[in-house]
ZANUMAR-588133 format. One record per residue: residue in one letter; x negated, y negated, z of N, C-alpha, C, O in turn; residue number from 1. Coordinates in steps of 0.1 Angstrom, whole numbers, plus 5000, padded with zeros to 4 digits. Example, Ala and Ser with C-alpha at 12.3 -4.5 7.8 and 13.67 -1.06 7.14 Angstrom:
% ZANUMAR-588133
A,4868,5057,5078,4877,5045,5078,4868,5033,5078,4858,5033,5085,1
S,4872,5022,5071,4863,5011,5071,4871,5000,5079,4866,4989,5080,2
***
This chain:
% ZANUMAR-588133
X,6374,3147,5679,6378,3162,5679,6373,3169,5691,6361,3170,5692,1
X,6382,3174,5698,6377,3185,5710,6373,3198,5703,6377,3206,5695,2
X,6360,3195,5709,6352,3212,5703,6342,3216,5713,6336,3207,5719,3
X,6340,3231,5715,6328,3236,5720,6322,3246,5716,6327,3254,5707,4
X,6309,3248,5721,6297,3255,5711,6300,3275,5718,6303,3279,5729,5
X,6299,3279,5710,6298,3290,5712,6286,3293,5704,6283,3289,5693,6
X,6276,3302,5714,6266,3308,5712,6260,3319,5714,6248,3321,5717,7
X,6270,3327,5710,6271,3341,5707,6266,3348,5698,6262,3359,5698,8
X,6268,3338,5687,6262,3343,5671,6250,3334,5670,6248,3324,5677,9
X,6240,3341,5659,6230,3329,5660,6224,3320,5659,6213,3317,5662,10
X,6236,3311,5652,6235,3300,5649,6247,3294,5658,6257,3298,5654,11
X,6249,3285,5669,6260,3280,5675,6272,3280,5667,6272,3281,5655,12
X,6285,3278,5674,6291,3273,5660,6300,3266,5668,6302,3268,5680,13
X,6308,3256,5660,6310,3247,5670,6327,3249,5667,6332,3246,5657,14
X,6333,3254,5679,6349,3262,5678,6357,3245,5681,6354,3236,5690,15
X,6365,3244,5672,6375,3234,5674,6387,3237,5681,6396,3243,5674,16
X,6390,3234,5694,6395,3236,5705,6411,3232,5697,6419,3241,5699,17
X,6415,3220,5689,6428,3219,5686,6433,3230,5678,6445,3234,5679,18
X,6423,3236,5667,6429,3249,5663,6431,3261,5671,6439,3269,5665,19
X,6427,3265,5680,6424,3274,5693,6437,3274,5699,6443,3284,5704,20
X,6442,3259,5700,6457,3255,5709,6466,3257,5701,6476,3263,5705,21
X,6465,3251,5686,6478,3255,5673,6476,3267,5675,6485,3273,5681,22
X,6466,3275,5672,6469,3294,5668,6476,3294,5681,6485,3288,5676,23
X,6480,3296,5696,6481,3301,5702,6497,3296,5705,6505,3305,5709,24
X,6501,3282,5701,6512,3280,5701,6522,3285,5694,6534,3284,5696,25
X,6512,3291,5683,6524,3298,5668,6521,3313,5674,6530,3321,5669,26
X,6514,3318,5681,6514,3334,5678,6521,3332,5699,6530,3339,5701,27
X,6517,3325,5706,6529,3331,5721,6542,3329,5720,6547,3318,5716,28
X,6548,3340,5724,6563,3338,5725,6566,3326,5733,6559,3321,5741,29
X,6580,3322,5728,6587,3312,5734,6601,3318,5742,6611,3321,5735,30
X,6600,3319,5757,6609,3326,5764,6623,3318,5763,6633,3323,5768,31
X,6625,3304,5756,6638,3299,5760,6641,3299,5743,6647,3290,5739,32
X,6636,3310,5733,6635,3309,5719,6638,3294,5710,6634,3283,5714,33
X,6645,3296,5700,6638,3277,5693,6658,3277,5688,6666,3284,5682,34
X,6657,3265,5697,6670,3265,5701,6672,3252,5691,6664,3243,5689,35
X,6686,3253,5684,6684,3246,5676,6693,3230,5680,6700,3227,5689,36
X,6689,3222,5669,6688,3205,5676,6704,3205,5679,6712,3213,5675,37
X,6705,3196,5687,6721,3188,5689,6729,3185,5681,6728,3175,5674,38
X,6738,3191,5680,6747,3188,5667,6752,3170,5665,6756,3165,5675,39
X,6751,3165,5655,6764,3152,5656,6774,3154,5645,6774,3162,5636,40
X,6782,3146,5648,6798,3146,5635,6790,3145,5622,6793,3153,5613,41
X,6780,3138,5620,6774,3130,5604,6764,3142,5599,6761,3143,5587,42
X,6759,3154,5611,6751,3167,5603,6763,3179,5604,6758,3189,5599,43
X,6775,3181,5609,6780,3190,5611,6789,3187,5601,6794,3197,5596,44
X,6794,3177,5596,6800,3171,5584,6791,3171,5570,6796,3176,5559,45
X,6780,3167,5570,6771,3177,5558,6768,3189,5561,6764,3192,5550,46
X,6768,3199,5567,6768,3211,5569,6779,3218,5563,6778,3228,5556,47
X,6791,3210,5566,6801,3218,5561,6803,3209,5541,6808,3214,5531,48
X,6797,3199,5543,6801,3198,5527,6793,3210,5520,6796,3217,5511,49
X,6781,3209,5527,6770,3218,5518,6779,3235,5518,6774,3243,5510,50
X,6790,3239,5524,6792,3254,5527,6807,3254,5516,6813,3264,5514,51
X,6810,3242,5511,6818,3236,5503,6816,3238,5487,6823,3242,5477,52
X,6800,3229,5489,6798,3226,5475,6795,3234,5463,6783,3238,5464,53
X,6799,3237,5452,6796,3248,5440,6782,3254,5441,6773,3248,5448,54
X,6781,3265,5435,6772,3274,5440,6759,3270,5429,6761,3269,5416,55
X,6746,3268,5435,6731,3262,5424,6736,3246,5427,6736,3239,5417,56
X,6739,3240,5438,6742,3227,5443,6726,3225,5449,6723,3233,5458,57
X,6713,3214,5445,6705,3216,5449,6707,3199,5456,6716,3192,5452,58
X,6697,3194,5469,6696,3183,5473,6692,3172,5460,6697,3161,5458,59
X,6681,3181,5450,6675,3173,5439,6684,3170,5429,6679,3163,5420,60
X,6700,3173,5427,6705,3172,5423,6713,3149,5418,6717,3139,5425,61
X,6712,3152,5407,6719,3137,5401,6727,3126,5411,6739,3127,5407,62
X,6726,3118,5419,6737,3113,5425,6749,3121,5436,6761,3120,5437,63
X,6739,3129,5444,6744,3142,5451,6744,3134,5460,6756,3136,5463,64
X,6739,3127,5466,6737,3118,5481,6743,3104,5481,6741,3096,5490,65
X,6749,3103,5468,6758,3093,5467,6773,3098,5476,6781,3095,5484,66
X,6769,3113,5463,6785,3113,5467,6787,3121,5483,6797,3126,5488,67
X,6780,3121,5485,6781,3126,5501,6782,3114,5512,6787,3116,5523,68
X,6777,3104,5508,6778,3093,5512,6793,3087,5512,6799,3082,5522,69
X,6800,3088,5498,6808,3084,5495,6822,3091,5498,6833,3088,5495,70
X,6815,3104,5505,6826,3112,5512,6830,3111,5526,6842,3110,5530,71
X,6815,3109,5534,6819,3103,5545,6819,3091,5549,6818,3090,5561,72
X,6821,3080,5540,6826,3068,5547,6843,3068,5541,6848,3058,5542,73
X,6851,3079,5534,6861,3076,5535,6868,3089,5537,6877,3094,5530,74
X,6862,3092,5550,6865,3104,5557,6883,3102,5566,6888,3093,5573,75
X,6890,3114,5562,6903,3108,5567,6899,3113,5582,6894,3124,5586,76
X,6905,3097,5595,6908,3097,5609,6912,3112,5615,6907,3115,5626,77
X,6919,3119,5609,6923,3132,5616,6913,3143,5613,6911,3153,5620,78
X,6905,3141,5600,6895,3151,5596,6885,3151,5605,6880,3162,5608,79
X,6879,3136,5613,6871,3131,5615,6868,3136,5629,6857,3139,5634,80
X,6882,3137,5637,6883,3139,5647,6884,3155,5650,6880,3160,5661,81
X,6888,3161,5640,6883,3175,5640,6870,3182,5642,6865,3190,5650,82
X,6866,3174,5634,6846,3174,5632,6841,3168,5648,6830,3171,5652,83
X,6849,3160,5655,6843,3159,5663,6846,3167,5678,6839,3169,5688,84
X,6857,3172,5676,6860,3183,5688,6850,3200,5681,6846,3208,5690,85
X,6848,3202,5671,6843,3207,5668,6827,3209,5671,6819,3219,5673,86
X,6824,3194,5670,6809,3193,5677,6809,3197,5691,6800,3205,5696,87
X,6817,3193,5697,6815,3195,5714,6819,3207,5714,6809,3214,5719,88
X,6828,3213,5712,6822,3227,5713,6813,3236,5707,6813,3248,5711,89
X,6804,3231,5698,6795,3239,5692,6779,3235,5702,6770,3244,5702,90
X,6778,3219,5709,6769,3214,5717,6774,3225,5730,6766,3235,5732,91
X,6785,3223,5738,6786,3230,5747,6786,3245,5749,6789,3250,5760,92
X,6781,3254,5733,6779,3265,5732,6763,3270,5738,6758,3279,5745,93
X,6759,3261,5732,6745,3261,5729,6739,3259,5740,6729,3265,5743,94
X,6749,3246,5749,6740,3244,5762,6746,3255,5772,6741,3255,5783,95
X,6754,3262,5769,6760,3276,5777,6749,3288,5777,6746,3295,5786,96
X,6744,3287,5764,6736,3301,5757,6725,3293,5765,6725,3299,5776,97
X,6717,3285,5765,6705,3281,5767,6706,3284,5786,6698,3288,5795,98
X,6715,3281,5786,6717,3279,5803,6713,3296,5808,6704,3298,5816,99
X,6720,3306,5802,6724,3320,5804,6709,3326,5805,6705,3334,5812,100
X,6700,3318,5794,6688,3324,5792,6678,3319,5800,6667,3324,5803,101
X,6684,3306,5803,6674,3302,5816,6672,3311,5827,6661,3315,5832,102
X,6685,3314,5832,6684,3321,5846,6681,3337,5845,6681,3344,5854,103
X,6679,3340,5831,6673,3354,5833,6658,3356,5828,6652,3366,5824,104
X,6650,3339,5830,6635,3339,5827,6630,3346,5843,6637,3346,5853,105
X,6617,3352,5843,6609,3354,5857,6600,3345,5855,6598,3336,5847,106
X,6592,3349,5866,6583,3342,5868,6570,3343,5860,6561,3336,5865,107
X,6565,3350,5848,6561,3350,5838,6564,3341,5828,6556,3336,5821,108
X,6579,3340,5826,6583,3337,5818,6580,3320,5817,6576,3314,5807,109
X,6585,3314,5831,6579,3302,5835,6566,3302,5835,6563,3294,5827,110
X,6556,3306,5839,6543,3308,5836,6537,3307,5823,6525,3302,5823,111
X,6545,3312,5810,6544,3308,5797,6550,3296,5793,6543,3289,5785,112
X,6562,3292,5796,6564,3279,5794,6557,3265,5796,6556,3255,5789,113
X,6550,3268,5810,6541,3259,5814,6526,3258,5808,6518,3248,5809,114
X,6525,3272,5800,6512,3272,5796,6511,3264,5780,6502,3257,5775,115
X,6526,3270,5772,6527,3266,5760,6527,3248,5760,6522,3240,5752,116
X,6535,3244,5775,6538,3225,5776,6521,3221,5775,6514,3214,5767,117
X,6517,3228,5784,6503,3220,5786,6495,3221,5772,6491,3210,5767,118
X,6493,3234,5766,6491,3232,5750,6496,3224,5746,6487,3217,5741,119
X,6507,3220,5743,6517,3213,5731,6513,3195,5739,6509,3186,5731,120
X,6516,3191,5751,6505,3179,5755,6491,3177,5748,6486,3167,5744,121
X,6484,3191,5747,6473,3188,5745,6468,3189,5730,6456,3193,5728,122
X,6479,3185,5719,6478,3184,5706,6486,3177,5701,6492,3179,5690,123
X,6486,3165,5712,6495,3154,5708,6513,3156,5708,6521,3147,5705,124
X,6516,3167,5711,6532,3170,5710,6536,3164,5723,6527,3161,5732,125
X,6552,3162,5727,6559,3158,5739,6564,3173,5744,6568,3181,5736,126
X,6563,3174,5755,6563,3184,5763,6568,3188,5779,6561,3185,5789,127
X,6580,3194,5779,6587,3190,5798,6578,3205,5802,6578,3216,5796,128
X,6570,3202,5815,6566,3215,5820,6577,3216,5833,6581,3209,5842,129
X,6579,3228,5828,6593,3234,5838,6587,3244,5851,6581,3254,5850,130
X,6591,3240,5859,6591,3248,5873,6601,3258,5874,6612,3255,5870,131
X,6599,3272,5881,6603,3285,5882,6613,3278,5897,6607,3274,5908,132
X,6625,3276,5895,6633,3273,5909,6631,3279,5920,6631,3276,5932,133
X,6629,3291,5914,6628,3301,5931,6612,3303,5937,6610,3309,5947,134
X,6602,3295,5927,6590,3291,5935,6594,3285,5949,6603,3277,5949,135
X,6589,3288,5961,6590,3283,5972,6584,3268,5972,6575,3266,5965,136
X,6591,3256,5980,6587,3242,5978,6578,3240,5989,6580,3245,6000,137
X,6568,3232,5985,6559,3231,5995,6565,3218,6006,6571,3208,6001,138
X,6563,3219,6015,6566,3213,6032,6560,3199,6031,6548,3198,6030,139
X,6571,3187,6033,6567,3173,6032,6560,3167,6044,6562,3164,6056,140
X,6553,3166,6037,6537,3159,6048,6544,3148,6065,6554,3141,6066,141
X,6533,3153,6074,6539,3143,6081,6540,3130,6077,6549,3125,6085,142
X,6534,3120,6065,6533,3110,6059,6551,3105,6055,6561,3098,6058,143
X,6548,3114,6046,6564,3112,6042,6574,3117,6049,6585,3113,6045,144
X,6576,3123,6057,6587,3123,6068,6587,3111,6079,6596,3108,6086,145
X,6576,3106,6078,6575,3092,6087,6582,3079,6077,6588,3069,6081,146
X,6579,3082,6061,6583,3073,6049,6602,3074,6052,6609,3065,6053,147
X,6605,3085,6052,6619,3092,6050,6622,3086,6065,6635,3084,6065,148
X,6619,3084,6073,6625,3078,6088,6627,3067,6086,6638,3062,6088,149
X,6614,3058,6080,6613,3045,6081,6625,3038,6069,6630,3026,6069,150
X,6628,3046,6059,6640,3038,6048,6652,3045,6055,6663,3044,6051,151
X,6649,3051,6063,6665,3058,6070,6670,3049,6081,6681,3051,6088,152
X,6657,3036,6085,6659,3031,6099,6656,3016,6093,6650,3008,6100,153
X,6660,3014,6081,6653,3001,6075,6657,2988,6081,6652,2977,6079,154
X,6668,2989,6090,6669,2980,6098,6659,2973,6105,6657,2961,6103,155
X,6653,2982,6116,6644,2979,6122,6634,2970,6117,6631,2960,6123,156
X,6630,2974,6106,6618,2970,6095,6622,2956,6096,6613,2948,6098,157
X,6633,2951,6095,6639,2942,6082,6639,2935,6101,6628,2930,6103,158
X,6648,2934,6113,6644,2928,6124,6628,2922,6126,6622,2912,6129,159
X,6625,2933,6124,6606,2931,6128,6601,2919,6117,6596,2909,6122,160
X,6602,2922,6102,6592,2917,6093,6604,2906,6087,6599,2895,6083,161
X,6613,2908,6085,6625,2893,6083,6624,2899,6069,6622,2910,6065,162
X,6624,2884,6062,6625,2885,6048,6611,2891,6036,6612,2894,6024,163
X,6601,2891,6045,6586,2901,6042,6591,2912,6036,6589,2915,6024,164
X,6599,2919,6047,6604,2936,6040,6617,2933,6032,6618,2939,6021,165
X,6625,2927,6036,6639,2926,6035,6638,2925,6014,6642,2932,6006,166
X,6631,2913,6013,6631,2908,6001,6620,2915,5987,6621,2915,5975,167
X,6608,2921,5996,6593,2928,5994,6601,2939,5981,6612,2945,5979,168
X,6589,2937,5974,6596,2956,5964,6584,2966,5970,6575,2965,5978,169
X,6588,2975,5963,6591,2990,5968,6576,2994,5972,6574,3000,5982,170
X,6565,2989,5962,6550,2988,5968,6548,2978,5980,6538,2982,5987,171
X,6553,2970,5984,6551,2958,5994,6558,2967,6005,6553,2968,6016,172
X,6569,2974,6004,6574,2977,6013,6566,2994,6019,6564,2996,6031,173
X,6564,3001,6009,6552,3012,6015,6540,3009,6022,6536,3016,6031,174
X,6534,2995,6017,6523,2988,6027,6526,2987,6038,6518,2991,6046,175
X,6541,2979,6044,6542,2979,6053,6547,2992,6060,6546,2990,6072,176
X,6551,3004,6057,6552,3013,6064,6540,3023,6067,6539,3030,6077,177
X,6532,3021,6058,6516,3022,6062,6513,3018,6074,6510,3025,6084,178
X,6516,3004,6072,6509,3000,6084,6518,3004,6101,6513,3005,6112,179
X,6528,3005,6099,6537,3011,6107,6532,3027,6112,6532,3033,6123,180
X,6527,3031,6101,6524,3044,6103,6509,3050,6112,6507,3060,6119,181
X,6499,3038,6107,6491,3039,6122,6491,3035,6138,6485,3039,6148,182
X,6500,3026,6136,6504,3022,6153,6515,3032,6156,6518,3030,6167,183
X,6522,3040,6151,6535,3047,6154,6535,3057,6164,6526,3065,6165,184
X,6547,3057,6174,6549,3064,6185,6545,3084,6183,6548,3093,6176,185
X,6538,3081,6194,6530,3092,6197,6540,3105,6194,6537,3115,6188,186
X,6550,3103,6200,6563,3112,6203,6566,3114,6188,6564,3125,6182,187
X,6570,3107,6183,6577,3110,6168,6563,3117,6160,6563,3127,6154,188
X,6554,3111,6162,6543,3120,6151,6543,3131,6158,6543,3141,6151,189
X,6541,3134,6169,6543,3149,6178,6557,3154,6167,6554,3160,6156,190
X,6566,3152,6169,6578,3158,6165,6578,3162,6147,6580,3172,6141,191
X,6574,3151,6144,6569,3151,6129,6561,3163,6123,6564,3169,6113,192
X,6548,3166,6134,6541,3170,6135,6544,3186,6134,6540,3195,6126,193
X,6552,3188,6145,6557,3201,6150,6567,3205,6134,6565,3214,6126,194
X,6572,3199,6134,6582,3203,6120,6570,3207,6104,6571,3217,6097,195
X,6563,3199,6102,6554,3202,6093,6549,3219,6094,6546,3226,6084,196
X,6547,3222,6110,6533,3234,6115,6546,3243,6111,6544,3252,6103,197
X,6559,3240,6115,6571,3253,6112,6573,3253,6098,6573,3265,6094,198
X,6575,3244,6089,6577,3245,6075,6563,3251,6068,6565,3260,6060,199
X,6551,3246,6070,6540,3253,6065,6545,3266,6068,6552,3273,6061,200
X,6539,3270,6082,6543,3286,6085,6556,3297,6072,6554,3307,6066,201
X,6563,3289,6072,6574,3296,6065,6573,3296,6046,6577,3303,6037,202
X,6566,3282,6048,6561,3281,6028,6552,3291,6028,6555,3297,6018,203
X,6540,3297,6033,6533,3305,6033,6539,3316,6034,6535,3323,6024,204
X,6553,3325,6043,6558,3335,6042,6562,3339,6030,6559,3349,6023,205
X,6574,3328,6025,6576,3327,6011,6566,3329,6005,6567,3341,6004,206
X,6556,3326,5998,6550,3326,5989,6544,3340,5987,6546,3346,5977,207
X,6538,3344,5994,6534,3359,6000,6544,3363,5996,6539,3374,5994,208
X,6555,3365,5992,6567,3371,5989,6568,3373,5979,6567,3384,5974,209
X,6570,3363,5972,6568,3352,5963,6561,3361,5953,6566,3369,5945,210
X,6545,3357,5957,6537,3365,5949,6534,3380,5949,6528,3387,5941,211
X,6539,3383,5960,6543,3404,5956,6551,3406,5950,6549,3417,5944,212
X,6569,3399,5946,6577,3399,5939,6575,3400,5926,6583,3407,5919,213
X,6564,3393,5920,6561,3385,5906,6550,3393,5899,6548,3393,5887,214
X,6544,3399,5908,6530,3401,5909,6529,3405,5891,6523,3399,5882,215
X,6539,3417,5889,6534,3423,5879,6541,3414,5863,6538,3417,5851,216
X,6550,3403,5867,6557,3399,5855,6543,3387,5856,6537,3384,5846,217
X,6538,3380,5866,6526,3370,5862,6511,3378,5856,6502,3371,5850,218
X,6509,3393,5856,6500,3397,5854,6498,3400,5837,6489,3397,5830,219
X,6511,3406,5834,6517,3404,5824,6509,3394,5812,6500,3394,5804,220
X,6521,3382,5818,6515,3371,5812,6502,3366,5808,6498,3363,5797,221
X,6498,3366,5820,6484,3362,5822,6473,3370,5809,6463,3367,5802,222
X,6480,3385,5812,6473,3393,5801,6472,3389,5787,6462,3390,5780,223
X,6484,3383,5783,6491,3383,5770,6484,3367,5766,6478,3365,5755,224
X,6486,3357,5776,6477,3347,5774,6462,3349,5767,6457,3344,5757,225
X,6456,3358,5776,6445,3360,5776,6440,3367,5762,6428,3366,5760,226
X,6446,3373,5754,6444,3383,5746,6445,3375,5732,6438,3377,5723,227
X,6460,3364,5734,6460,3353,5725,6447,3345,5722,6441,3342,5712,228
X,6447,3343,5732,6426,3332,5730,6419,3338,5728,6412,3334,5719,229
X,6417,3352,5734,6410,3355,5725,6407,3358,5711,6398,3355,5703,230
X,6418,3363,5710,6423,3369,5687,6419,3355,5686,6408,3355,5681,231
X,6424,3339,5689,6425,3328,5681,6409,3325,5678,6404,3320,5667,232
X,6399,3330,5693,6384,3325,5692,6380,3330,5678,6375,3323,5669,233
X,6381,3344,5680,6376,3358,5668,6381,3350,5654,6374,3351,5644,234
X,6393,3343,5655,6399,3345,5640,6394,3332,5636,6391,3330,5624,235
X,6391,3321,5645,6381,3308,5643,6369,3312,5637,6365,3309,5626,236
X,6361,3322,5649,6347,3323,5645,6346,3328,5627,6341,3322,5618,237
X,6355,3342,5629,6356,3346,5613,6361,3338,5599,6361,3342,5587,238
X,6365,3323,5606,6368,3313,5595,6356,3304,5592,6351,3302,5581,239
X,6351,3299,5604,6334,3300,5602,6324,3300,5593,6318,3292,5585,240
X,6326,3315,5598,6316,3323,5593,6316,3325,5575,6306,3325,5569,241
X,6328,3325,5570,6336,3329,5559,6330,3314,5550,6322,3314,5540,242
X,6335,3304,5557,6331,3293,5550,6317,3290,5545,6314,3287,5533,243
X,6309,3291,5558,6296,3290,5558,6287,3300,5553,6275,3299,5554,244
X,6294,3311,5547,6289,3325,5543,6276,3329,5554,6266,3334,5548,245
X,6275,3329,5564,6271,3338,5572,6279,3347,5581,6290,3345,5585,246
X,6267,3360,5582,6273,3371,5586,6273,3367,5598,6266,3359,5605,247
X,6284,3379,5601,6286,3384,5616,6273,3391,5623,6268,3399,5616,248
X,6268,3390,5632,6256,3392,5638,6264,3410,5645,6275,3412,5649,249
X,6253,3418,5644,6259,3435,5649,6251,3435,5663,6239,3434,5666,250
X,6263,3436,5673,6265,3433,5687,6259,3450,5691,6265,3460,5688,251
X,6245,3451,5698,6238,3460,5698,6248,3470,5712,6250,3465,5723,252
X,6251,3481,5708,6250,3491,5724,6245,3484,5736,6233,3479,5735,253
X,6253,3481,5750,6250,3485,5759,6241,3497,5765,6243,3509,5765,254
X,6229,3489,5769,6223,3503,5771,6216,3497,5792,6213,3486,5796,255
X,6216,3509,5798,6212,3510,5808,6202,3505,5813,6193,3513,5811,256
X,6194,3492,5818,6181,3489,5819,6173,3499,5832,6182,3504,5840,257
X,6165,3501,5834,6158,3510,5841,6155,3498,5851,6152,3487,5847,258
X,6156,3500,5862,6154,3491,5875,6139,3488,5875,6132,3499,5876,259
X,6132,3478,5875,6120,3477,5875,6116,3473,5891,6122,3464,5897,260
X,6105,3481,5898,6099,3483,5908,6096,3469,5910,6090,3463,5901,261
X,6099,3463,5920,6089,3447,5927,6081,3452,5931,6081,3460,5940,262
X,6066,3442,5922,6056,3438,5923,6051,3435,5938,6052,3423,5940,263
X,6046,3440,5948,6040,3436,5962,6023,3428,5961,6014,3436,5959,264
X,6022,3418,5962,6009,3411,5959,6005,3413,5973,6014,3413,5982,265
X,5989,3416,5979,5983,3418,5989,5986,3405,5992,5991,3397,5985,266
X,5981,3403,6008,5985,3390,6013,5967,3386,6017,5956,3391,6022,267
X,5972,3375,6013,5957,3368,6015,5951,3364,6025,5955,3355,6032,268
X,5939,3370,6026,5932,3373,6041,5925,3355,6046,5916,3348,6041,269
X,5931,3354,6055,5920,3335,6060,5910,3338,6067,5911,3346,6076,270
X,5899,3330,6063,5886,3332,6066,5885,3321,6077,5891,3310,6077,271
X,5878,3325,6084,5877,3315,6096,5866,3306,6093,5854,3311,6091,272
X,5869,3295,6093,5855,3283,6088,5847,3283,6100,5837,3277,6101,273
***
């Protein structure tokens, strides 16, 4: 169990970090809201029996899953096919609506998504951390513009090294562009070189941009993060405390300390032997 000690109150108490990550996952908004699963023919076909079936029709019902069973495996071909143009346009609504809501997230909004993935990773859930598109991309190293030459010119390689490269996989074949890459013409890493110093220059303009643009929808966030961990800390410690029936310790006034004057010790006189 991930835990750490808070020692604030006077007895440590030891805060369980996975409940800290659930509270915060259930109380932060979710900017792309909770979109519901993928339709197929066999749930949009019980959907519609259930919107069908007499009214106090419960699941716990006698032989209810029989006969649902027994409805759709002798589902008539033209019904079937209904249900199924029906699906795609109800999938391709959804991925329309989701799409619409994508492109009016900011850069907070991505900022919370990313923060919720890394929580939801870090309590065992699966999790895509999504990138803000209009983040500026950072500028490919001279390394890999020497990699992006060398499979653009793979000829050469394959003359030079024969069936070594020709036949090599994809780690055998980076080795040898490595090693290509320390003996390599002066001129091209100049050129390489030169292109990296202009792309840096310009990812930096961007971002500066970037981050004056955003400033106040990432501040936002960041606030709202912040305010979430906290309530989740408070609402831990007070479950604690509750359990263990000790009180809350009373967090005394701020009070002004009076500057205390430094002590000057005489300096110690040497005697001459």
């Amino acid at each position: 169990m991930n835990a750490r000690w808070f020692s604030s109150a006077k007895k440590p108490i030891k805060v369980d970090l996975e409940y800290i990550r659930r509270y915060q996952l259930k109380h932060l908004p979710e900017p792309l809201g909770s979109a519901p699963p993928k339709a197929t023919v066999y749930s949009h076909f019980c959907k519609k029996f259930w919107q069908t079936a007499p009214k106090g029709t419960a699941v716990t019902d006698a032989g209810i899953k029989n006969q649902i069973k027994e409805k759709w495996q002798s589902i008539d071909p033209a019904e079937k096919k209904q249900l199924e143009k029906e699906v795609e346009e109800l999938n391709a609504t959804a991925a329309k609506g989701k799409s619409d809501i994508v492109n009016k997230l900011s850069a907070g909004d991505y900022l919370l998504l990313q923060y919720r993935a890394r929580l939801s990773r870090a309590v065992g859930k699966r999790a895509v951390i999504q990138k803000d598109p209009t983040l500026p991309a950072r500028p490919s190293s001279v390394f890999s513009k020497f990699v992006k030459y060398s499979f653009d010119n793979e000829s050469d390689l394959i003359s030079k090294y024969g069936s070594a490269y020709r036949d090599a996989k994809v780690v055998e074949k980076m080795k040898i562009i490595a090693k290509e890459y320390k003996s390599a013409n002066s001129d091209l890493l100049k050129k390489f070189n030169d292109e990296y110093a202009k792309e840096k220059e310009e990812f930096v303009k961007q971002t500066e941009r970037y981050n004056k643009d955003n400033a106040a929808s990432v501040e936002k966030t960041q606030n709202l993060i912040a305010a979430v961990k906290k309530e989740a800390i408070a609402k831990y410690k007070a479950k604690v405390r509750k359990e263990t029936g000790e009180k809350p310790r009373k967090v005394k006034k701020a009070t002004t300390a009076k500057a205390k004057k430094p002590k000057i010790k005489p300096a110690k006189s040497s005697k001459n032997k």
